[in-house]
C-alpha positions as CSV (number, residue, x, y, z in Angstrom):
1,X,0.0,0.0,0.0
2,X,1.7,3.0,-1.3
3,X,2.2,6.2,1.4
4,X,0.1,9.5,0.5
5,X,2.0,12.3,0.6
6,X,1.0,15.3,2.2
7,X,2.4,17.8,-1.0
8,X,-0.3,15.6,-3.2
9,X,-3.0,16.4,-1.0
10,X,-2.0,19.9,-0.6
11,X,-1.8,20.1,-4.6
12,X,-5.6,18.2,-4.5
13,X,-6.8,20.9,-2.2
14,X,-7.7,18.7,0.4
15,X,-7.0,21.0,3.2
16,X,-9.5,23.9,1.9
17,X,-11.8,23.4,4.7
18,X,-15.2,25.5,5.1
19,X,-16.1,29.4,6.2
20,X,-15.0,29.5,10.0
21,X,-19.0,30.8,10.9
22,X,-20.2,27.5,9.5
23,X,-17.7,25.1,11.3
24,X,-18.5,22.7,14.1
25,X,-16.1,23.0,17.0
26,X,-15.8,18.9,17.2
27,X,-13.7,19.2,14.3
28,X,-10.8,21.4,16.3
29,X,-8.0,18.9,16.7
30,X,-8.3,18.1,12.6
31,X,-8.1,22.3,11.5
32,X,-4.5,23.7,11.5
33,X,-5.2,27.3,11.1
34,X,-7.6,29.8,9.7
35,X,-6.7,32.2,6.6
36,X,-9.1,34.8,5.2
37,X,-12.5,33.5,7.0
38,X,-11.7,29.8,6.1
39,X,-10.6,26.8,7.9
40,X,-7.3,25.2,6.9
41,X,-7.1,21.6,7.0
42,X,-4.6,20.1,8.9
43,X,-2.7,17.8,6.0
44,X,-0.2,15.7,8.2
45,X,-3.7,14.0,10.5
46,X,-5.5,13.8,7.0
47,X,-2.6,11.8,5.7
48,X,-2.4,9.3,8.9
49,X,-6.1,9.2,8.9
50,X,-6.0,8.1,5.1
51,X,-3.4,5.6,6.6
52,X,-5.4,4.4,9.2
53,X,-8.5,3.9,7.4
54,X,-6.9,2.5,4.2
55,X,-5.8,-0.6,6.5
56,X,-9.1,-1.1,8.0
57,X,-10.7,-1.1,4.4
58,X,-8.1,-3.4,3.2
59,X,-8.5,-6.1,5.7
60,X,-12.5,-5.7,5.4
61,X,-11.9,-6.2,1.6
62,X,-9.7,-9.2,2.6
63,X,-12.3,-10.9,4.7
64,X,-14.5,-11.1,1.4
65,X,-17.4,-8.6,2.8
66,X,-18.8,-5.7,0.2
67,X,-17.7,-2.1,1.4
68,X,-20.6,0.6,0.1
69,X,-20.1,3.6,-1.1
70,X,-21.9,6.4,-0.7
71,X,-22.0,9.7,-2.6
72,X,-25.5,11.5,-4.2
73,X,-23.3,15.5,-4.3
74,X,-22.9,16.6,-8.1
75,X,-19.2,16.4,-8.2
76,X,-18.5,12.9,-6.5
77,X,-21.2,11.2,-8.5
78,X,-18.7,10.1,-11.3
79,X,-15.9,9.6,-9.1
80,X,-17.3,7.5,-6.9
81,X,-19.0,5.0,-9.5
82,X,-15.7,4.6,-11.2
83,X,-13.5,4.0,-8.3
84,X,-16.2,1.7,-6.1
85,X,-16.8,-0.2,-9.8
86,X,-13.0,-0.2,-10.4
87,X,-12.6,-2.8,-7.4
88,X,-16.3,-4.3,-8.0
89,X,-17.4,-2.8,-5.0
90,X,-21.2,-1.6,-4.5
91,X,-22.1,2.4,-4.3
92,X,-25.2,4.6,-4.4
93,X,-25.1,7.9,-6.6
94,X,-28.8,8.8,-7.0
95,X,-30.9,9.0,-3.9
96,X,-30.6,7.0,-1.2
97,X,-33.4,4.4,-0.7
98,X,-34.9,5.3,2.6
99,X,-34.6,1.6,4.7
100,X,-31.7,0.5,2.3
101,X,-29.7,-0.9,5.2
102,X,-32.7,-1.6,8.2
103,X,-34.9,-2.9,5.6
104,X,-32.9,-4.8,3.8
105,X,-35.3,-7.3,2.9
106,X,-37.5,-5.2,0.9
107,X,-34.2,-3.5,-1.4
108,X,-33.7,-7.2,-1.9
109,X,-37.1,-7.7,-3.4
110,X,-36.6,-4.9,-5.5
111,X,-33.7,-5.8,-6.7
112,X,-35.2,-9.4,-7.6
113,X,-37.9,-7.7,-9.4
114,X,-35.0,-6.3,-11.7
115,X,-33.9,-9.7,-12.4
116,X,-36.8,-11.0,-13.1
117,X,-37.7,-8.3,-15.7
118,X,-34.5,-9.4,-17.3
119,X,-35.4,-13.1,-17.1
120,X,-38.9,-12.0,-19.2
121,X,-36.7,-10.3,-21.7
122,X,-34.6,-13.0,-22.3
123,X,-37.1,-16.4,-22.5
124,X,-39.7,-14.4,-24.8
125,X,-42.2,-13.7,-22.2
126,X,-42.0,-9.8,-22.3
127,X,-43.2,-9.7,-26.2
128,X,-46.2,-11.5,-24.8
129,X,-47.0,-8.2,-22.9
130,X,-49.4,-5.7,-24.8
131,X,-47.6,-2.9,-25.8
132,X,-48.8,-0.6,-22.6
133,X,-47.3,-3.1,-20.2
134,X,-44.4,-3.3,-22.0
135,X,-43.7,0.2,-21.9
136,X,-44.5,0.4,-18.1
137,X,-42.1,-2.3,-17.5
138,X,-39.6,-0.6,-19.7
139,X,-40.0,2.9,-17.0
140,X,-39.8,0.0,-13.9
141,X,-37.1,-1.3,-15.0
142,X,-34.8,1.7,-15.8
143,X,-36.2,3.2,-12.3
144,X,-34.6,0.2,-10.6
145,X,-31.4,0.1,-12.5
146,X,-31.1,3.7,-11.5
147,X,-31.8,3.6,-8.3
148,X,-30.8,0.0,-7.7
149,X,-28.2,-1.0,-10.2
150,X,-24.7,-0.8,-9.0
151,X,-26.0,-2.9,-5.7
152,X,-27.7,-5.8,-7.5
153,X,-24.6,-8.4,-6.3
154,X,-25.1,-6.9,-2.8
155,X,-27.1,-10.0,-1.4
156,X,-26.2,-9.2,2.4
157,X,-25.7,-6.5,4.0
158,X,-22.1,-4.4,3.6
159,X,-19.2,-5.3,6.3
160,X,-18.5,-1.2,6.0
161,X,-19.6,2.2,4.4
162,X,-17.6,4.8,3.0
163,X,-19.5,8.1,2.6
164,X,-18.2,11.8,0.9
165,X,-20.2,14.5,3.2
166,X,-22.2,12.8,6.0
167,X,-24.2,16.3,6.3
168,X,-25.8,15.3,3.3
169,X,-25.7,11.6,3.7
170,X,-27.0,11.6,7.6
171,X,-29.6,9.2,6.9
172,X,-27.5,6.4,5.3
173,X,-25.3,7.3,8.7
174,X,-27.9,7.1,10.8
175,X,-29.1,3.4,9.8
176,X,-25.4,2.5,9.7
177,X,-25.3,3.4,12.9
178,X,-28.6,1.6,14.1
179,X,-26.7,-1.6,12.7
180,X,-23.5,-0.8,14.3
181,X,-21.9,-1.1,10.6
182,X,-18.4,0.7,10.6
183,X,-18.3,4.0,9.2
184,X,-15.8,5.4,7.3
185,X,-16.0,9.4,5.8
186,X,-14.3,12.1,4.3
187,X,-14.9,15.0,7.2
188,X,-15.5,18.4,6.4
189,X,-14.7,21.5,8.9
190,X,-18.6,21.5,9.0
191,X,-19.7,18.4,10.1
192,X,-19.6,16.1,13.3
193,X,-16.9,13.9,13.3
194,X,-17.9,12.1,16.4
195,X,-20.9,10.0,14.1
196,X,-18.2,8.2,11.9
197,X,-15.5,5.6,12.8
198,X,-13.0,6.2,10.4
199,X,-12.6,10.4,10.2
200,X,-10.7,11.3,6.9
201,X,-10.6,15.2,7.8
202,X,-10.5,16.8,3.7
203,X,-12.3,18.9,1.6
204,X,-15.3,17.1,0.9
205,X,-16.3,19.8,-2.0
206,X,-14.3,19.7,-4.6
207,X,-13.8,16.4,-7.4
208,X,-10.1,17.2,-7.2
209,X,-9.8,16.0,-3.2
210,X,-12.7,14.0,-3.4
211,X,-11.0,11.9,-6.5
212,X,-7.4,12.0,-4.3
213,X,-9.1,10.5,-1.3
214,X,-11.2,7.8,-3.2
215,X,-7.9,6.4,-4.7
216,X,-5.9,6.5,-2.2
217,X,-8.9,4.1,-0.5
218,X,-10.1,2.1,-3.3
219,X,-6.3,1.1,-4.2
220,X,-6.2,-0.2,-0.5
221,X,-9.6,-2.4,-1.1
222,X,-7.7,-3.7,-4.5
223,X,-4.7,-5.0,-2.4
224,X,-7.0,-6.8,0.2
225,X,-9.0,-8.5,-2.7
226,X,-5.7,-9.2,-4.4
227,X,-4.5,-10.6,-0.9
228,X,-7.8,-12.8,-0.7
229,X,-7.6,-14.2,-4.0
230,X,-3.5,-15.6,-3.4
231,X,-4.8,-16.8,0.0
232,X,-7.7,-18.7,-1.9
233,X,-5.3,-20.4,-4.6
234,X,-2.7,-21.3,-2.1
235,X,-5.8,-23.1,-0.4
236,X,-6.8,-24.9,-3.9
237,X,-3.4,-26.2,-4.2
238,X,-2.5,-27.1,-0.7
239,X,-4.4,-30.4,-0.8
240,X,-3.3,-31.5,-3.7
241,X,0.6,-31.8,-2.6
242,X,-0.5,-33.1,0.6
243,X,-1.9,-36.5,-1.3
244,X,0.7,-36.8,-3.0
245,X,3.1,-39.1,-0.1
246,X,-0.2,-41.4,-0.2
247,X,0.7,-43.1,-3.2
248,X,4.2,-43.6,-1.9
249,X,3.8,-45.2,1.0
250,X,1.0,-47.8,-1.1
251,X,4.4,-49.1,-2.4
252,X,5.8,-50.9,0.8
253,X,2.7,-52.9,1.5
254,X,3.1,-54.5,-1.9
255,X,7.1,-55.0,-1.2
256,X,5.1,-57.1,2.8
257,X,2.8,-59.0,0.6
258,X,5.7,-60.6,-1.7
259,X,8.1,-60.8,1.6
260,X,5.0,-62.9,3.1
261,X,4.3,-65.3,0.4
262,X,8.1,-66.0,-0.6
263,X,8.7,-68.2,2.6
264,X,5.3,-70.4,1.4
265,X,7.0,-71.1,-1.5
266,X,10.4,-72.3,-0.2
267,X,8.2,-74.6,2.4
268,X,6.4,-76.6,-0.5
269,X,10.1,-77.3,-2.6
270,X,11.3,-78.7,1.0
């Protein structure tokens, strides 16, 4: 896992932090200084925080649970479904689905619904449809995908959640929190840092920082799936070198059998 340097997050503008009227005082030990009414970023904690949570992400990624992603602002939309798909990881970009972790059930059901128009498109059964009902299950089915599409693998719920903004996404913290699932954020000099897990103190406004963050995280994720998938063909082959010695020592009983019947033989000649 490669070290992020502070000079690429000050050249990302990740310290830029919000107006110093608007900031929440919970967020003192993360701001360095204040220049012209704004809240500077203290680069050197946002660096070991990036650290800190990168190795947490890594080893959930490792353990084989799904890490969501969660983003709906204009300018980590794009980012954020490229970097989360990049590692096949799951993410929400359009609104969040109220009850999409404590009523998982019911996302699940929609999500099946999905599959199931897919299934009608595929064995003929959709041409059947008048041309109405095809239509409206033309709308459902891009309303799901939109809404629903990047977590239709998700069939349990996510071992973590990494969110951009938590002001705007306090819902998805709130039933993350209800299911004690570990939070990890990008923390602006506005928010409460005290509701997430994992504080990554940046600017959470502009795609440049956003963008520096989510690689610096998502290249983590990568190296614990890489790690999981070596673990899981060592495992494959491990068995297969450990029977090998059972065919070896199958020789010496035959070598006992022909010691046992030569002394038979010598008997009958006497």
């Amino acid at each position: 896992m490669a070290k992020i340097e502070v000079k690429e997050l000050l050249d990302a503008g990740v310290h830029f932090g919000h107006l110093t009227r608007k900031w929440d005082p919970n967020m003192a030990p993360y701001v360095y200084m204040e220049r012209n009414g704004i809240h500077i970023i203290n680069l050197y904690k946002t660096a070991a925080k990036i650290e800190e949570a990168s190795e947490a992400m890594s080893k959930i990624a490792a353990s084989g649970r799904k890490i969501l992603f969660v983003a709906t602002k204009k300018q980590a939309k794009d980012i954020v479904a490229e970097k989360a798909g990049n590692v096949n990881m799951p993410y929400i970009t359009e609104r969040w689905p109220g009850g999409m972790l404590t009523n998982f059930v019911t996302i699940r059901k929609a999500v099946k619904k999905m599959a199931s128009i897919d299934r009608m498109k595929k064995d003929g059964t959709f041409m059947t449809l008048s041309k109405k009902e095809r239509l409206q299950v033309d709308r459902l089915r891009a309303k799901l995908e939109k809404n629903l599409g990047s977590i239709s693998e998700m069939t349990r719920l996510p071992g973590a959640l990494f969110v951009v903004d938590i002001k705007r996404e306090h819902i998805a913290i709130k039933e993350a929190q209800k299911l004690n699932i570990p939070i990890f954020a990008m923390v602006d000099t506005n928010s409460d840092p005290r509701q997430v897990d994992y504080v990554i103190p940046a600017n959470d406004d502009a795609s440049k920082s956003i963008d520096k963050i989510l690689t610096a995280v998502t290249s983590a994720v990568a190296g614990g799936l890489a790690e999981r998938k070596a673990e899981k063909d060592g495992g494959d082959k491990a068995p297969a070198k450990e029977a090998a010695p059972a065919k070896k020592e199958a020789a010496p009983a035959k070598k006992e059998a022909k010691a046992e019947k030569a002394p038979v033989a010598s008997q009958e000649e006497e």
